[in-house]
C-alpha positions in Angstrom: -130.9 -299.6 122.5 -131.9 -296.0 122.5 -129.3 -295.1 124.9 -126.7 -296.7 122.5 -128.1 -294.4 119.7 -127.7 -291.3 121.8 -124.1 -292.8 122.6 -123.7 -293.3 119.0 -125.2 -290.0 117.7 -123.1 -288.2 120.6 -119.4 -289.6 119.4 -120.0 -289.3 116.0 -118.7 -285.7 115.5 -115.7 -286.5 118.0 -114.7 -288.6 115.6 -115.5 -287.1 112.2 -112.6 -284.9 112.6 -110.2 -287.7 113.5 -111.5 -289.5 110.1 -111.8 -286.5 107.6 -108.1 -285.7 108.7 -106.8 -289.6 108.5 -108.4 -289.1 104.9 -106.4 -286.1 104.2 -103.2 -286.2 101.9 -100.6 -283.5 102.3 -100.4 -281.0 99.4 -97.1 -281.1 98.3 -95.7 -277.5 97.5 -95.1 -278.0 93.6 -98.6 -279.8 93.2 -99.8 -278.7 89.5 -95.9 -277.9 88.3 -93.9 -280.5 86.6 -91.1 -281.2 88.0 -88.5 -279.4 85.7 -85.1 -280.2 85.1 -83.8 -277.4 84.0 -79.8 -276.4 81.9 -78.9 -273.3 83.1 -75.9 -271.4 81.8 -74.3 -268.1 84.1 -72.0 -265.4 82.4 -70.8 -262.1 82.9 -73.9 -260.8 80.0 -76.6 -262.4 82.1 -78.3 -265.8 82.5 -80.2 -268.7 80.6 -82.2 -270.9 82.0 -84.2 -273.5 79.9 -86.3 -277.1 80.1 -84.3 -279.9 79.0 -87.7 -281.2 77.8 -88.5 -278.4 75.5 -85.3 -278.4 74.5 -85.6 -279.4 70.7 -82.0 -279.4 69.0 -78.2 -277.9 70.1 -76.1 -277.1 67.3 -72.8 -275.3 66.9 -71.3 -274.0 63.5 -69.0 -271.8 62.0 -69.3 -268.8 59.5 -67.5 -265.6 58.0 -68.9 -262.0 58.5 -67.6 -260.1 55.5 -65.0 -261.8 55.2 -63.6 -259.6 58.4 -64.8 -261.7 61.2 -65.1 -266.3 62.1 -68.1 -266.4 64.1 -68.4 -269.7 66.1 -72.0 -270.0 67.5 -73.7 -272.6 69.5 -77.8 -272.2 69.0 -80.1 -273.8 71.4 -83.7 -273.8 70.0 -86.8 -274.7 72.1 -90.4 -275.4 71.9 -90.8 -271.5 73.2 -90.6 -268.5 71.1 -87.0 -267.5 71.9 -83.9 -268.9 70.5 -80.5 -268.9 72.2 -77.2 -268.0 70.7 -73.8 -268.1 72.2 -70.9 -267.2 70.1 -67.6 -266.3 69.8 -66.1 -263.8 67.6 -62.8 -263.7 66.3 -61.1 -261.8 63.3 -60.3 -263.6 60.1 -57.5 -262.8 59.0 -55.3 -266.3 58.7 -52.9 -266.8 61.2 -49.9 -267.6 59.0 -50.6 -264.1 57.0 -47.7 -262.3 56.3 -48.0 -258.2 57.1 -45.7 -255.5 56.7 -42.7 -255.9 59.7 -42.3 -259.4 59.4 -45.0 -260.3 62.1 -47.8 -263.0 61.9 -51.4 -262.4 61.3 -51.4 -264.0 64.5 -49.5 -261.6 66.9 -50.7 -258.3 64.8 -54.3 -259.7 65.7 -53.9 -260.4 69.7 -51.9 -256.8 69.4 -55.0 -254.9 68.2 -57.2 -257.2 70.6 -55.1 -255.8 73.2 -55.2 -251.9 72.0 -58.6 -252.5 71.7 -59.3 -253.8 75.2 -57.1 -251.1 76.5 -59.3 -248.4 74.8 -62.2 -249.8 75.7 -61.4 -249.7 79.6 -60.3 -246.3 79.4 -64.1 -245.2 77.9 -66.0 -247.9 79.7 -66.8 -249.7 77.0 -65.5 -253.6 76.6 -66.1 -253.9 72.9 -64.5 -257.8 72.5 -66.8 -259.2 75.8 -70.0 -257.7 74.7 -72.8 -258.5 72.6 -73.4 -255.5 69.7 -75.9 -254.7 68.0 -76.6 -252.2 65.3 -80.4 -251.9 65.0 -82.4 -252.7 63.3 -79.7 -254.8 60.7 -78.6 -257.0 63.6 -81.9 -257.0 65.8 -83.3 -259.9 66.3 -86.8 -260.8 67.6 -87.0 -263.2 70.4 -83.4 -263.6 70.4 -81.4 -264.0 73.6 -77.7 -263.6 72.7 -74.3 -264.4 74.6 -70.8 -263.6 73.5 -68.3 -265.8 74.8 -64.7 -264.2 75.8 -62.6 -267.8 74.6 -63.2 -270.1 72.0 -63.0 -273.0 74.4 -65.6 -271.7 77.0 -68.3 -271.7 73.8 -66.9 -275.5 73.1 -67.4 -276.3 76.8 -70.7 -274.6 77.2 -71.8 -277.0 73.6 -70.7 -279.8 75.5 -72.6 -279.1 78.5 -75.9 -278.0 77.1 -75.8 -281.4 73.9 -75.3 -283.6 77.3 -78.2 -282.4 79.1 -80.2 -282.4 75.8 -79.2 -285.7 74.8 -79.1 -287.8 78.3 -82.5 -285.5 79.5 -80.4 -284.5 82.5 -79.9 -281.1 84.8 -77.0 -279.7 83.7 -75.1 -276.1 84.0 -72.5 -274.2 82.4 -70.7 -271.0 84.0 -68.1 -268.6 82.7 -66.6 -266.1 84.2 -64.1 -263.1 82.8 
């Protein structure tokens, strides 16, 4: 009987090891972190990536600057501190406008967009593509901004972002010049 203690008392510890590691659960890497499914949207400004989950409403409207400018702007707003705007800019002035030289407001409009652009390359700036600001009138705290290049690529990027939103699903969006 003693002997079969000693036994015992001797193969314990050989297999405490074997047990305490049969016990043992792999740690998975992301243990403590939800899971996130994330909408992520890639253009030439930068990049936006937010939780679906905190995700709390997607709109998109329309409004006049001045009466010089038709802003088209898609807002994502989240349970964080920062809103999201995409937008697209584009001049006001009525296409079927008639101006001096028998053009349309139209084709005077894509000319100017064009001098513009032209200029613009010439000084390194790309007035049309870019995001401006004139501080502190158009600053905005814990505000992310985009500006969109075409009208449809802001419709598409809505689309994208109210289906993720809506369906609670990964989605992305990606533009490119």
């Amino acid at each position: 009987m003693k002997s079969r203690l000693l036994l015992l008392a001797a193969l314990i510890p050989l297999l405490l090891p074997n047990l305490s590691h049969a016990q043992e659960t792999p740690t998975p890497p992301n243990q403590g972190r939800a899971n996130l499914i994330l909408w992520r949207c890639k253009l030439p400004g930068g990049a936006y990536d937010v939780s679906v989950r905190s995700i709390v409403s997607v709109s998109k409207h329309e409004y006049l600057v001045d009466a010089v400018a038709r802003v088209t702007e898609v807002n994502i707003d989240t349970l964080g501190s920062v809103l999201v705007r995409f937008y697209y800019l584009e001049p006001a002035l009525p296409a079927t406008t008639a101006v001096p030289g028998g053009q349309s407001g139209t084709e005077l409009i894509k000319k100017a967009e064009e001098k513009l652009g032209e200029a613009g390359k010439k000084v390194g700036l790309d007035h049309w593509k870019k995001v401006t600001k004139n501080y502190p009138t158009t600053t905005h705290a814990r505000t992310v901004e985009f500006r969109l290049s075409k009208k449809e690529q802001l419709e598409q990027l809505f689309t994208s972002a109210q289906n993720s939103f809506r369906n609670q699903v990964a989605g992305s969006f990606s533009a490119q010049e």
